[in-house]
N, C-alpha and C positions, 0 to 999 in steps of 0.2 A: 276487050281491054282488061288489063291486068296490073296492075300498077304497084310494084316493088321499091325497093332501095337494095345496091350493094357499098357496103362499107371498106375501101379499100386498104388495110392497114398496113400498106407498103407504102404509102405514101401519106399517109395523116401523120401530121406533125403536133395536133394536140394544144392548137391557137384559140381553139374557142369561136371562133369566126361564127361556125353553124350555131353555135348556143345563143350570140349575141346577136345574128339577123333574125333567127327563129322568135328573140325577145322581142325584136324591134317591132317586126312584121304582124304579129299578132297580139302587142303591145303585153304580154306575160309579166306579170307582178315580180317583185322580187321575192327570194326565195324558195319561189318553186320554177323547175324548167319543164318547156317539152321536148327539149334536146338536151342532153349536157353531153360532157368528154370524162370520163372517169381512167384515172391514171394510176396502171400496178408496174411496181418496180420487180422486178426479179434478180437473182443473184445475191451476193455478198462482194465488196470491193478489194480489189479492182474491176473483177469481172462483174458487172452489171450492164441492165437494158431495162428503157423503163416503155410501158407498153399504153397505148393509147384509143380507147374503146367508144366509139359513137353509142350512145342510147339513146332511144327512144322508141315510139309504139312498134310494135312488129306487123302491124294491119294484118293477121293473122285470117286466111282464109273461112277458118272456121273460130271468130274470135269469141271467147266465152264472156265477154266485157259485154257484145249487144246477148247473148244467150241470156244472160243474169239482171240485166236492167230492167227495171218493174214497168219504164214508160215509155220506151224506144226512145230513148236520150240520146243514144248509142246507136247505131246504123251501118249497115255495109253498103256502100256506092253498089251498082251496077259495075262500076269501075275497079272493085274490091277494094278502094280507101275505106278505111275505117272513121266515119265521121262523127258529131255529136251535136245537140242541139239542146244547147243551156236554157233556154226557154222553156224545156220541158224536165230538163233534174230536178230531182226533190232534193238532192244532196243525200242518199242513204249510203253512198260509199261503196255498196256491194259493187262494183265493175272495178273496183282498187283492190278488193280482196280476189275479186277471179282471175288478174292480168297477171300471171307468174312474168312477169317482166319488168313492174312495179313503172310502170310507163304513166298510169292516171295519177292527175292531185286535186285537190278541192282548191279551184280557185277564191284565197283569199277575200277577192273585194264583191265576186258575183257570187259566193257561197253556191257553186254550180263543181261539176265535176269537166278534167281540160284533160287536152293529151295531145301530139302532133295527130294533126291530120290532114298530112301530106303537104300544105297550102292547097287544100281543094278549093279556092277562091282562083290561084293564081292556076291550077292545071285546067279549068274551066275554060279559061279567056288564051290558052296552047302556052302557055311560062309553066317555069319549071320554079319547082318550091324554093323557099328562099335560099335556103342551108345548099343548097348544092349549086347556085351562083355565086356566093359568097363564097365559097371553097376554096383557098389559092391553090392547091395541091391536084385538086378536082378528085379527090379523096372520096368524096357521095356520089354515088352516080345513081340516079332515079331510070323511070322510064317502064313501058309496057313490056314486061317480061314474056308477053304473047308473041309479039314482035317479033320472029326469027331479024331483023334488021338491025332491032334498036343494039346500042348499046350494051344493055343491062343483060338483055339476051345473049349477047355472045361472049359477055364473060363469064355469065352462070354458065354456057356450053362449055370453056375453054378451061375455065380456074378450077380449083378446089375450091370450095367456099363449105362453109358452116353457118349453120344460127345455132339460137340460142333456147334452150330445154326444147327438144324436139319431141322428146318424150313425153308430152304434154300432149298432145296428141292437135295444136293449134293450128298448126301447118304456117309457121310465120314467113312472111315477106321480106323478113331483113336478112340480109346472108353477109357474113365476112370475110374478106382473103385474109390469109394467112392469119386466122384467129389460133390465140390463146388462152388455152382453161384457166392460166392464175389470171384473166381479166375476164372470159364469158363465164365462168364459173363463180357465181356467189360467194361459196364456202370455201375456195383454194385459199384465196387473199382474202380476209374477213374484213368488213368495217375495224374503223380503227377512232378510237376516243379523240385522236386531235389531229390534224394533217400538217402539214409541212407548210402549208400557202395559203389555208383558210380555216377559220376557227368556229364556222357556223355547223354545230351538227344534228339544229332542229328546223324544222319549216318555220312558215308562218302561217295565220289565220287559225281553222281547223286544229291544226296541230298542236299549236299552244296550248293549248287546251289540256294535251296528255303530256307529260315533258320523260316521260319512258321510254329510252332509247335504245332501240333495239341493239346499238353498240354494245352496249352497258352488259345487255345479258348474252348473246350472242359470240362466245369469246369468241376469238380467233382459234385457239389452240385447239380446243374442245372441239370447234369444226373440224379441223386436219384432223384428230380421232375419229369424228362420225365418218369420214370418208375411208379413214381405214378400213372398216366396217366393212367395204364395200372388196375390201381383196387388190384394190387397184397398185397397182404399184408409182411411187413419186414419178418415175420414168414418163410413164403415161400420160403425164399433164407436163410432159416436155422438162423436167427435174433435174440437174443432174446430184447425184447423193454420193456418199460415200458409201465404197462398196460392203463394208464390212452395215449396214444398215438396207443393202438393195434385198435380201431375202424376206420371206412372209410374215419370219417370226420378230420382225425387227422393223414393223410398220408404222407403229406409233413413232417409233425413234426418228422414221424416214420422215414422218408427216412434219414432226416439229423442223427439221430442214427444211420442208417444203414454205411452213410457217415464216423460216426465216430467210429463205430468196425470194419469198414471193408477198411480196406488203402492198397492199392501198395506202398510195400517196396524196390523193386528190380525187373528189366525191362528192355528188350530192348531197344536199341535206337529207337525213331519216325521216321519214313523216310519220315514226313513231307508233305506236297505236291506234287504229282505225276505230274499229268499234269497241269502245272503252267500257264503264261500267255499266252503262243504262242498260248495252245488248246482254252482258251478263246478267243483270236484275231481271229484263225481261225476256230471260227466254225460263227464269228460275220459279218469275210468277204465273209464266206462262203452264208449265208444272203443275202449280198448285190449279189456278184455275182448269185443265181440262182431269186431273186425278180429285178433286171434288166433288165432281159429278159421276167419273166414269167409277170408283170406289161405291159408294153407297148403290147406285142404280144397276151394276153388275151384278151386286148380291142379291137385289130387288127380282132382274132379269131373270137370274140363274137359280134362286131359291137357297140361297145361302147363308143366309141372315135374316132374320126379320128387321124391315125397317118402321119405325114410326114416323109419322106424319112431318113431326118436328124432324127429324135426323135429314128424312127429305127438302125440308123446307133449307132448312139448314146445306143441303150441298147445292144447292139452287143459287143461293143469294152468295155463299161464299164462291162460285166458279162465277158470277156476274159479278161481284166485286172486284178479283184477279183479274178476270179477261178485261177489263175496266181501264184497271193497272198497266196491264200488260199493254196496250193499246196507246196510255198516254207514253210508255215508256218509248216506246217505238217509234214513236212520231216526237218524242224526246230526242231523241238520236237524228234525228235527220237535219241538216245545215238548209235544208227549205221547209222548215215544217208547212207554213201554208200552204204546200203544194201535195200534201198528202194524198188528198182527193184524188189524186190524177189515178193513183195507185190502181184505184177503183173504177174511175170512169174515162180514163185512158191507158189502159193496161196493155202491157204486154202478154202473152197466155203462155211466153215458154218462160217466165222466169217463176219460182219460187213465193218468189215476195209475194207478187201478184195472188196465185192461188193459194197462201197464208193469209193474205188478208181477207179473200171470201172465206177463207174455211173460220177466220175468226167471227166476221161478219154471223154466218150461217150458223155456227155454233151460240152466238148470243141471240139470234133469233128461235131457236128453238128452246134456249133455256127458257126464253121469258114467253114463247108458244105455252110450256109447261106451265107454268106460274095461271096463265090466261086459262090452259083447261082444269089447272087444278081448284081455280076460283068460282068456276060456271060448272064445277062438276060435269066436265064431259070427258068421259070415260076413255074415247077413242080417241080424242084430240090427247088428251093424255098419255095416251098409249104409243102414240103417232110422234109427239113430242119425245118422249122417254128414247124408241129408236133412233130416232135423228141425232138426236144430243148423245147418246153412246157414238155415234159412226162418227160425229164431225170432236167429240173428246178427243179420239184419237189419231184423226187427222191431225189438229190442231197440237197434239202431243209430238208428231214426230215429223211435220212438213218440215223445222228446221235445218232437221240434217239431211235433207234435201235443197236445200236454200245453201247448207257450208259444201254440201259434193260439188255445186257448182262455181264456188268460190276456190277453182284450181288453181288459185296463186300458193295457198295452204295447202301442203301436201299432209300432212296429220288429218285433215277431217275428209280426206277421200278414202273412207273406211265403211264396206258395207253392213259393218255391226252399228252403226251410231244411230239409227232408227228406234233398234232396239233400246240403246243408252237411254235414247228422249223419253220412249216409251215406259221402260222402268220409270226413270225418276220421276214422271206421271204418277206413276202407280206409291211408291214411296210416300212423293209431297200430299199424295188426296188421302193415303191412311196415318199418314203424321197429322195431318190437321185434324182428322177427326179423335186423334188417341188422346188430343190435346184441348179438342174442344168437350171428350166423354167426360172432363173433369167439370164445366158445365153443365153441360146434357148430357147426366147418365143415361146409359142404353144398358140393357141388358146382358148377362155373361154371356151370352150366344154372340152381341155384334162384338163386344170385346176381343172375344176369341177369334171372331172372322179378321177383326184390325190386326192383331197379333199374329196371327197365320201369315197374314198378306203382307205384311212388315215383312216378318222372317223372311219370307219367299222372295221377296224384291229386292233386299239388302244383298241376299246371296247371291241371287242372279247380277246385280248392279256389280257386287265384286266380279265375279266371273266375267261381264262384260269388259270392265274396266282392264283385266287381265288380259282377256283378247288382245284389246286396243294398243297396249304397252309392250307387250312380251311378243306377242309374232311378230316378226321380222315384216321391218316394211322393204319396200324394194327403191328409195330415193334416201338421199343423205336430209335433206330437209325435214324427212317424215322422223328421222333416226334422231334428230339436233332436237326438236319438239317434245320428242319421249326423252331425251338424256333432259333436258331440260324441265321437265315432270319429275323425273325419277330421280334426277340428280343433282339439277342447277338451282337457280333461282327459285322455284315452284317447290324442290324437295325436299324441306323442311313442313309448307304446309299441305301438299300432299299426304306426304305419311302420317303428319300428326292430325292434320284437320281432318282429311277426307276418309281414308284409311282408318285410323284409330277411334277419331270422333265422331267420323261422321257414317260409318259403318259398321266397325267392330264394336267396340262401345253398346252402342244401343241393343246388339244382338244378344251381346251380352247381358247385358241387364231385362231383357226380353226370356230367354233363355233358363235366366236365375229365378227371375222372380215372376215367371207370366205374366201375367196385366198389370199387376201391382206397379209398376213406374211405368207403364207404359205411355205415360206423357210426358216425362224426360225423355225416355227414347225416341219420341215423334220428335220434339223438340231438336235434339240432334241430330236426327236425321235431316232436317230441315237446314241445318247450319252446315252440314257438311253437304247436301247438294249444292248451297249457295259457293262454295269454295270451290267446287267441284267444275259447275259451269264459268267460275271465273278461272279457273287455271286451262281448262280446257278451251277456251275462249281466248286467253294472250297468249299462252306460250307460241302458238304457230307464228302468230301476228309478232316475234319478236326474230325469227328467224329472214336473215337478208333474203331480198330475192333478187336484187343487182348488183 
């Protein structure tokens, strides 16, 4: 068994039917759906057509929604439906950051996370989900795609049909006849500030919460330029332009035509901002806590510094204060925090989350292993401790961006330098703290100089990363809309000035000028410029449509 949907858009008339039995059926809150009908017009008048697009889950053979869920919330039938099991979400939201088809939402009243799922109640007992009885046009057709007999089967044999980002590599179960790019395509027809028939362009519950809509930043225009990017001609997305505009050097000009036959008239609500400031705080503290430890004890390791007693004591209690932080911040973020536990004693082993919270786990156990052999003076247990807490610093530094690769709804953070990113600014926030705490606990010109070295060295590679990230071409307009949006949008003001000028330049500068001597201004800023850092890095993707 195999179990798909084809969306026939030769015949959907764009009633809503599907949206309101799918409400009915598994009683859906207002606000948020697990179907809706999203409606792009194209043309200029007289000549217009307005076009009419089923959404919802794609039950994606290889779905990254169960890959990334920390508690098997998320599930694949034996049947290949995609199903969920609210009794077991914590509400962390990562399965809404991996669905590039923005199909999950946090239901409102269970604070759990919903999506269609098929009516695996009604395919159970041999009925067919609800949205495709309701159909007057018979518009959905479901059914086992195995089946050379069924249905579903011989029109995947017989039609053209498309889904939707293929290139995701998810392998999705929805396919459309006669689909359109200014409707499957995000970025053709952008969200749009107000619609013609409804004026709601936030959720509710969860959402409220952030009121930053990705309409707001997300122009419409701006998109039609990232796609030019891409070389494609209007043509392509079925356009027709004017000809003195149809050549390569005249794309931006073609795109804004494209902007203006091709509009979103009607739309879901935005759900806005998923992981808002708490995940930026903690992934900022989470920084400081593993570069507190791994700073001072690397020098200890490697013979680089001398440390004293206090300096040790000192990255001890401040990487257990952090990871403290960082821990409540986390479970801050979650719309079930009581169910945190599960994380741990009902885990999933391929998601992320999961092996972050033993490596936090593990890492505050060895911190405070250390503390216990550094009090009973045993040498080996010390010893024993000290390695542990280097290998899980730097787990604990860089598992994040292994937690955002999996979160393929965001095409920006599918970048194999962002290990590295986490990892510098590890190294950054643990020699900022202490350049800042030496105004306290002097240490001598030797750690000074190791602080100041490892600043210098981290700042510049942090730039160099950052450059990576930005400037080489990505190969998706999503990933190109994120960096315009750094570089140039909303974000490019404090980009340049915060992270760039303050929270990089700056400090090397006065590093540079006056060797030690400010070197607790320059922690200082450095500190404030990662914190901007991991917040821009953090929403802009999150502000980019992905239906």
């Amino acid at each position: 068994m195999n179990f798909g949907f084809v969306i026939d858009n030769r015949k959907c008339i764009g009633c809503h039917a599907c949206t309101v039995a799918c409400k009915a059926e598994h009683d859906v809150p207002l606000g948020v759906n697990r179907t809706w009908v999203k409606y792009v017009e194209k043309g200029t008048f007289p000549n217009t057509r307005r076009l009419f697009s089923v959404m919802r889950c794609n039950h994606c053979e290889d779905a990254p929604c169960v890959t990334i869920c920390p508690v098997s919330a998320l599930y694949k039938r034996p049947d290949g439906i995609v199903d969920f099991d609210k009794r077991r979400c914590i509400g962390c939201k990562s399965c809404m950051q991996a669905c590039p088809y923005d199909a999950l939402y946090i239901d409102p009243e269970s604070l759990t996370a919903a999506k269609c799922n098929y009516c695996a109640h009604r395919i159970d007992i041999g009925l067919e989900p609800a949205c495709v009885n309701v159909c007057p046009e018979h518009a959905i057709i479901s059914g086992n795609m195995d089946d050379p007999q069924s249905e579903i089967a011989q029109l995947l044999a017989r039609e053209q049909v498309h889904a939707r980002k293929i290139e995701k590599g998810t392998l999705p179960k929805l396919f459309y006849i006669e689909a359109d790019a200014a409707s499957l395509v995000p970025g053709v027809a952008g969200p749009e500030k107000t619609y013609t028939q409804a004026e709601q362009t936030a959720g509710v519950g969860h959402f409220a919460r952030y009121a930053e809509m990705r309409m707001d930043i997300a122009d419409p225009e701006k998109m039609a330029q990232t796609l030019a990017g891409e070389k494609k001609t209007p043509q392509q997305y079925g356009v027709t332009v004017p000809a003195d505009t149809a050549n390569g050097k005249m794309l931006d000009k073609a795109w804004a035509v494209v902007r203006e036959q091709a509009r979103r008239v009607y739309d879901a609500p935005s759900k806005g901002v998923l992981w808002g400031w708490e995940v930026s705080a903690y992934v900022w503290t989470k920084a400081i806590a593993a570069g507190a430890f791994l700073i001072p004890f690397l020098a200890l390791w490697l013979n680089m510094a001398p440390l004293t007693e206090t300096t040790q004591w000192t990255g001890v209690g401040l990487a257990l204060v952090f990871l403290a932080i960082t821990g409540f911040l986390l479970i801050k973020d979650l719309d079930q925090p009581s169910r945190f536990v599960y994380v741990l004693l009902r885990p999933q082993w391929g998601s992320w989350l999961v092996k972050g919270g033993y490596f936090i786990t593990f890492y505050g156990f060895f911190l405070v292993l250390w503390g216990i052999g550094k009090l009973l003076q045993i040498d080996g247990l010390t010893a024993f401790a000290m390695y542990g807490g280097l290998i899980f610093s730097v787990l604990v530094a860089i598992y994040t961006a292994f937690l955002f690769a999996q979160a393929k709804g965001r095409d920006f953070w599918q970048t194999p330098v962002l290990p590295i990113h986490m990892l510098v600014h590890a190294a950054m926030a643990g020699a900022s703290c202490f350049a800042i705490l030496d105004l306290l606990i002097p240490g001598d010109a030797m750690w000074a100089s190791y602080l100041s070295q490892t600043l210098q060295v981290a700042i510049v590679v942090n730039v160099l990363v950052m450059a990576f990230e930005l400037i080489i071409p990505h190969p998706t307009a999503d990933a190109k809309l994120a960096v315009k949006m750094i570089t140039k949008g909303q974000f490019g003001t404090l980009f340049h000035g915060g992270v760039l000028a303050f929270g990089n330049l700056l400090p090397l500068l006065l590093i540079w000028l006056t060797g030690t001597e400010y070197l607790a201004l320059a922690g200082a800023l450095v500190l404030i410029g990662l914190y901007f850092t991991e917040h821009i890095w953090l929403r802009a993707p999150q502000h980019v449509p992905l239906a």
